[in-house]
N, C-alpha and C positions, 0 to 999 in steps of 0.2 A: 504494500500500500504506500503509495507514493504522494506528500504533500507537500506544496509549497505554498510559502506566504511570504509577503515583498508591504513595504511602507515605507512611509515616513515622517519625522517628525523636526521638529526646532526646537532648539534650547538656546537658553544666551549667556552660557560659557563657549569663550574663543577655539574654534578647530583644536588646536595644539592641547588644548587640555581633553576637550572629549575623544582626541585619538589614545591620549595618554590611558585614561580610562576604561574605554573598551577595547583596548589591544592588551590589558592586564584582567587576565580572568581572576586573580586576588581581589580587585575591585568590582570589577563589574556583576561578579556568582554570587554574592549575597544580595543583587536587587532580583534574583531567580524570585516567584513568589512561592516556592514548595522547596528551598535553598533548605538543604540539610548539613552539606563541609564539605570540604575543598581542600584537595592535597598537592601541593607542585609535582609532580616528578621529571622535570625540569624546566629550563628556563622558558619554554615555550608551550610545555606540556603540562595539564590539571589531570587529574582525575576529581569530578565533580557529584557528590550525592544530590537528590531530589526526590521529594515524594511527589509519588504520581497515582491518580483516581481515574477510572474511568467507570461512573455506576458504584455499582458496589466492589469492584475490583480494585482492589489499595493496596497500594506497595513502594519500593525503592525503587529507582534507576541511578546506574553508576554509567556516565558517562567521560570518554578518556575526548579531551576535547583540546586538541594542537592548534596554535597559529600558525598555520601555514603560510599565506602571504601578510608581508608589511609592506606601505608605502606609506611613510609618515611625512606629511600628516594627512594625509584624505581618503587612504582605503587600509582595510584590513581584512585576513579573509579566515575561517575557522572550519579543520573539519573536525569530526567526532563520529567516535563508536561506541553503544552502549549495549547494556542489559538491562531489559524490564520483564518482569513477571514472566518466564518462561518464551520470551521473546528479544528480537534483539534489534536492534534499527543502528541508519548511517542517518548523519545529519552534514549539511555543508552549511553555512552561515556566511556573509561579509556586508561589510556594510562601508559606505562611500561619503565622504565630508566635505561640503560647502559652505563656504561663507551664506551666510544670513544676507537679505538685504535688511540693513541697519542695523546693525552687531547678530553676533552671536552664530548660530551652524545649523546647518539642516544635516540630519542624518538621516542617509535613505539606504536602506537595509534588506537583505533575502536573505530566504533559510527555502532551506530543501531540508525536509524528513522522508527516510523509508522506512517502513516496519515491517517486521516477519516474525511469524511465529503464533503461539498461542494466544495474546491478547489482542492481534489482528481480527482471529477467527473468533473469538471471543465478545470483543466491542467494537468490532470495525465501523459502523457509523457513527458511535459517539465520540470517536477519539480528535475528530475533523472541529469541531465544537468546541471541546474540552481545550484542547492545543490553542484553537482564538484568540479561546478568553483568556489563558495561562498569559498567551504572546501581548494580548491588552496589558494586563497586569504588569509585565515584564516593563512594556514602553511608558506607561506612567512612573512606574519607580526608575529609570530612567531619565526622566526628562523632570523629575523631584530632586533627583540627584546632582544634574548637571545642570538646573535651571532655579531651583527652590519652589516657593508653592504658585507662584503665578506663573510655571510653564503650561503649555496649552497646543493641542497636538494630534495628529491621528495617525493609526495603523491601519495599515488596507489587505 
């Protein structure tokens, strides 16, 4: 099962700090909204815990999630492989920075998820849902983070 979702949004902290940001998964894995901890195992590599629900199916996901591409300051690009509930997915991620017109960055982002396994077969149309609202959550704490409470924004 294959999904992708693309957005974006503005904050009005300067490029250079929001690439600083989201090119360091130490920063940016605890605005996850099911963020459980986070290990380096090296400079470029996390392994990331998360709880994850779909219905009544609840459990961990351990995702190994590398920076692949840097071009600092305006793209960064992430992939990831994980395990959830007897199933297992590939994720790819990156996301692109421009100047704001009148201070501050537009972040405009893609994720590609693939899933397989048991909770495909399991919750295969609520996980499409689930994943959304997870990815709303994500970009609001986000744009809290690197904007404070007047940032203002949407995911597509």
């Amino acid at each position: 099962m294959g999904i992708r979702f693309e957005g974006d949004f503005t904050v009005t902290a300067p490029r250079d700090e929001v690439y600083a940001f989201l090119s360091d998964p130490q920063k940016f894995a605890p605005c996850l909204p099911t963020f459980q901890s986070l290990e380096m195992k090296d400079e470029h590599t996390a392994e990331v815990t998360v709880r994850v629900g779909v219905g009544k199916i609840r459990g961990n996901a351990t995702i190994e999630l590398r920076l692949k591409d840097e071009q600092p300051p305006t793209h960064a690009a992430y992939d990831g492989k994980g395990k959830v509930m007897g199933g297992a997915f590939n994720m790819e991620t990156s996301f692109d920075l421009e100047d704001a017109d009148g201070g501050g960055t537009v972040v405009k982002w893609v994720g590609d998820l693939n899933m397989f396994g048991k909770l495909v077969a399991l919750a295969g149309g609520l996980i499409r849902p689930v994943a959304k609202k997870d990815i709303q959550k994500l970009v609001d704490a986000l744009q809290a983070e690197l904007s404070g409470p007047q940032a203002s924004g949407a995911a597509g």
